[in-house]
C-alpha positions in Angstrom: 123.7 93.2 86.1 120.9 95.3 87.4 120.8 97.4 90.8 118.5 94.9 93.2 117.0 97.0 95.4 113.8 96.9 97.8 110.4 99.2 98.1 110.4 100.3 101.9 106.9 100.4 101.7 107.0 96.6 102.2 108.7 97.4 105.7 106.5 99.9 106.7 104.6 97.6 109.6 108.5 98.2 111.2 108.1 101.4 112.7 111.5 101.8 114.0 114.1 103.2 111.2 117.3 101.4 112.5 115.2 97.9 112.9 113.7 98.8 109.4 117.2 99.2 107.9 118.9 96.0 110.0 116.4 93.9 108.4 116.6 95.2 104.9 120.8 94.8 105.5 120.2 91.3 107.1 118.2 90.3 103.9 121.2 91.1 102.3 120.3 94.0 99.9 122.4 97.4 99.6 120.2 98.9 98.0 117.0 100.2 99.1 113.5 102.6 97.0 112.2 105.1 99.6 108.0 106.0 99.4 106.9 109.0 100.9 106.8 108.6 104.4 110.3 107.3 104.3 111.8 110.0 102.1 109.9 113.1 103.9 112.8 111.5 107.3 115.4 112.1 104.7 117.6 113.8 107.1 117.1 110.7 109.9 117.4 107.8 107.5 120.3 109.4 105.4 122.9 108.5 108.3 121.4 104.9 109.1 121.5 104.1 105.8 125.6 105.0 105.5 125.8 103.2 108.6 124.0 100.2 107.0 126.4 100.4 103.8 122.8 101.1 102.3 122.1 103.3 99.3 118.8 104.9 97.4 118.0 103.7 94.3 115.1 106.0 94.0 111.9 107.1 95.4 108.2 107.3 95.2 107.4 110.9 95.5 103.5 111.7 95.8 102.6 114.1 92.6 101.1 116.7 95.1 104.6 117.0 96.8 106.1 117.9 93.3 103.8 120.4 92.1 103.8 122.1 95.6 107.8 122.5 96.2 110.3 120.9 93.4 113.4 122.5 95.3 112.1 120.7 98.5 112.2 117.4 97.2 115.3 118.0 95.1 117.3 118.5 98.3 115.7 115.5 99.7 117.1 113.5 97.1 120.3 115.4 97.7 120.4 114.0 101.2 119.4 110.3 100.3 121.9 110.3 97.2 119.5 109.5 94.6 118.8 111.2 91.1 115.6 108.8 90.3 112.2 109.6 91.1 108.3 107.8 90.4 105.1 109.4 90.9 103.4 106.4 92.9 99.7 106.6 91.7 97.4 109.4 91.0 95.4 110.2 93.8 92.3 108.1 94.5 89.4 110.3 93.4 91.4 110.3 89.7 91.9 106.8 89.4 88.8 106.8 86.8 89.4 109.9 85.2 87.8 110.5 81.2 90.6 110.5 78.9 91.0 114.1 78.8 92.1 113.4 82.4 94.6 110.8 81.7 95.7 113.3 79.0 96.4 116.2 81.3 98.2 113.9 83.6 100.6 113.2 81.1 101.1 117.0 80.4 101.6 117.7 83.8 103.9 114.8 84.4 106.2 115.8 81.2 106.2 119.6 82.7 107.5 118.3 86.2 109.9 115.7 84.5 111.4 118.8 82.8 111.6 120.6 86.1 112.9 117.8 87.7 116.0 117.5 85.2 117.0 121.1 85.8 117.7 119.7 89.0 120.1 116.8 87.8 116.7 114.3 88.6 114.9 111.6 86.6 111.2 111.6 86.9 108.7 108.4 85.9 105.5 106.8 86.4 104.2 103.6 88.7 101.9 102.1 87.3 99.0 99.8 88.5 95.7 97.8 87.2 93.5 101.5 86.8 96.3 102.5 84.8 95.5 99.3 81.8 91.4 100.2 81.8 90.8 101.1 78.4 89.8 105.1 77.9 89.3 105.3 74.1 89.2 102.5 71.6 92.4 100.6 71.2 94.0 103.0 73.9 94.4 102.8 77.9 95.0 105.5 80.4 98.3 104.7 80.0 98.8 105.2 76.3 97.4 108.4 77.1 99.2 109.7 79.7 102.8 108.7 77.9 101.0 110.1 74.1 100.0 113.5 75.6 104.0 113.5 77.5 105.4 113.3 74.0 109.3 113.7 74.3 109.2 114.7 77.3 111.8 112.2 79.9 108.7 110.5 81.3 110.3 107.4 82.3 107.9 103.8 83.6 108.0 101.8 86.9 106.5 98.8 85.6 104.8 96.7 88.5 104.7 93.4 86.8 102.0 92.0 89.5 99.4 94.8 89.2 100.0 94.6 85.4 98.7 91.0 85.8 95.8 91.9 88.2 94.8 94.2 85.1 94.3 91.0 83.0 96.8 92.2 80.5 100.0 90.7 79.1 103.4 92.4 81.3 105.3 90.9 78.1 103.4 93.1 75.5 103.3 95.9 77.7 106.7 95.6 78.5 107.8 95.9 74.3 105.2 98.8 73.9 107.3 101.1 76.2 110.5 99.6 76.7 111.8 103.2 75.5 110.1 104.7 79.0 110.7 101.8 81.0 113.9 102.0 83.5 112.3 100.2 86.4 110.3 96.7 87.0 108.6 96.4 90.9 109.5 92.7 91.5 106.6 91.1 93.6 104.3 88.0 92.9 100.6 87.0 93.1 98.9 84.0 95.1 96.4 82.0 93.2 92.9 83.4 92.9 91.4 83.2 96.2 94.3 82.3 98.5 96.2 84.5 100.9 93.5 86.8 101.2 95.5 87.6 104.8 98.1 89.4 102.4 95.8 91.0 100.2 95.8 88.1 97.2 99.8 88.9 96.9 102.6 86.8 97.7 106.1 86.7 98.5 108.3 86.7 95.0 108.6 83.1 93.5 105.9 82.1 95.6 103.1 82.7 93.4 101.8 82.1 90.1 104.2 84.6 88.2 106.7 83.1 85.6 109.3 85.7 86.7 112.3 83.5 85.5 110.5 84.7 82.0 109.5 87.9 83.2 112.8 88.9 84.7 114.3 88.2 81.8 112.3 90.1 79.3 112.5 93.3 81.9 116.0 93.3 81.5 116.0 92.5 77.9 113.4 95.9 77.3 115.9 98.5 79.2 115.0 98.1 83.1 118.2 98.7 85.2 116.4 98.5 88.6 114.8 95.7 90.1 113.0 96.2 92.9 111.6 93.9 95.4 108.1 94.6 97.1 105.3 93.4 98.6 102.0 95.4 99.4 100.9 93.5 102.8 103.0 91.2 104.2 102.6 89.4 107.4 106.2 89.0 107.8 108.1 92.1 106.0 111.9 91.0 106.9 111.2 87.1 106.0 109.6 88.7 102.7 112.2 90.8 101.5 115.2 88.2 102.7 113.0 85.3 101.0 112.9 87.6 97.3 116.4 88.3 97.8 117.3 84.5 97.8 114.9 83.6 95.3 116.5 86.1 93.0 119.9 84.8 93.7 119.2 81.5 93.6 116.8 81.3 90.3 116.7 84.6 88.3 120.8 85.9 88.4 
């Protein structure tokens, strides 16, 4: 059985911490992955959370903030009981870095995993469509970034959606690195040129994603977190309650 947890970043719109938490404990969940603005409050949210029976399966932790202070963000993990970390994105003026780019991410990424495990901490990758455009024939940025991280304990975040917004097959991807791969973002996609309200996405089950499949083969290829999320919804605590059910009702 996999830890179901929930991005906060799909609650953001609720500005208020203890409203933000009652919803995410009304939906059900008792689990919850921070993102940046959410796991700089550390020291705020740790308390509502143990008040919520609510617990951190991870984080997203901007690459900047690790380079800069690694102690810093250990002891925020500390607070929020957590050992498992993902570098969301590379920043935006990298998104279409040259190969030797994506190559030196990967270096830099295996170096701060390293760094990260002196302090009992996992350290991975999020991935999203920029991450599947091709760099060199037969390889992506992202066979580049985990090739240049060698052995290093890179781990994967696989966002099944934005893997399908890249035009590639999530099933093949997902057997290519099922070594890395220790966590699947669970959200869904409305059909081409509907919901443009909510950015093209939908809410989990909704859309055109076979996930009963998809679920499946995440679990099948090592993922132990499953984590609901949604980029722009209109209504975040009907969202994440609705993906809870639908995982319930269909997927467990």
């Amino acid at each position: 059985m996999p830890t179901i947890s929930v991005q906060l970043y799909t609650l953001r719109a609720i500005e208020d911490d203890a409203r933000m938490l009652d919803a995410v404990a009304q939906a059900g969940y008792d689990h919850v992955e921070h993102y940046g603005a959410t796991f700089a409050r550390a020291g705020a949210l740790a308390p509502l959370m143990a008040d919520r029976g609510i617990k951190a399966s991870g984080s997203h932790v901007a690459l900047q903030d690790l380079r800069d202070d690694m102690s810093r963000v250990a002891a925020n993990a500390a607070t929020l009981g957590m050992t498992s970390l993902f570098v969301p994105s590379v920043p935006v003026p990298q998104r279409d870095m040259d190969a030797a780019g994506w190559r030196g991410l990967g270096k830099e990424l295996a170096g701060l995993a390293d760094a990260a495990a002196g302090h009992g901490l996992t350290l991975g990758y999020h991935t999203h469509d920029w991450d599947f455009r091709p760099k060199e024939e037969g390889k992506a940025a992202l066979d580049l970034v985990f090739e240049a991280a060698g052995s290093a304990p890179v781990e994967w975040e696989a966002d099944i959606a934005w893997l399908a917004k890249a035009g590639v097959d999530p099933l093949a991807w997902l057997d290519r690195y099922s070594d890395r791969l220790s966590a699947v973002h669970v959200k869904d996609l409305a059909p081409a040129g509907t919901n443009e309200e909510e950015a093209g996405w939908a809410d989990v089950g909704a859309g055109v994603l076979d996930w009963p499949v998809l679920w499946r083969a995440a679990l099948s290829r090592g993922a132990e977190v499953m984590v609901v999320e949604h980029d722009k919804p209109l209504d975040p605590a009907r969202t994440v309650a609705g993906g809870l059910r639908y995982i319930r009702d269909t997927l467990l």
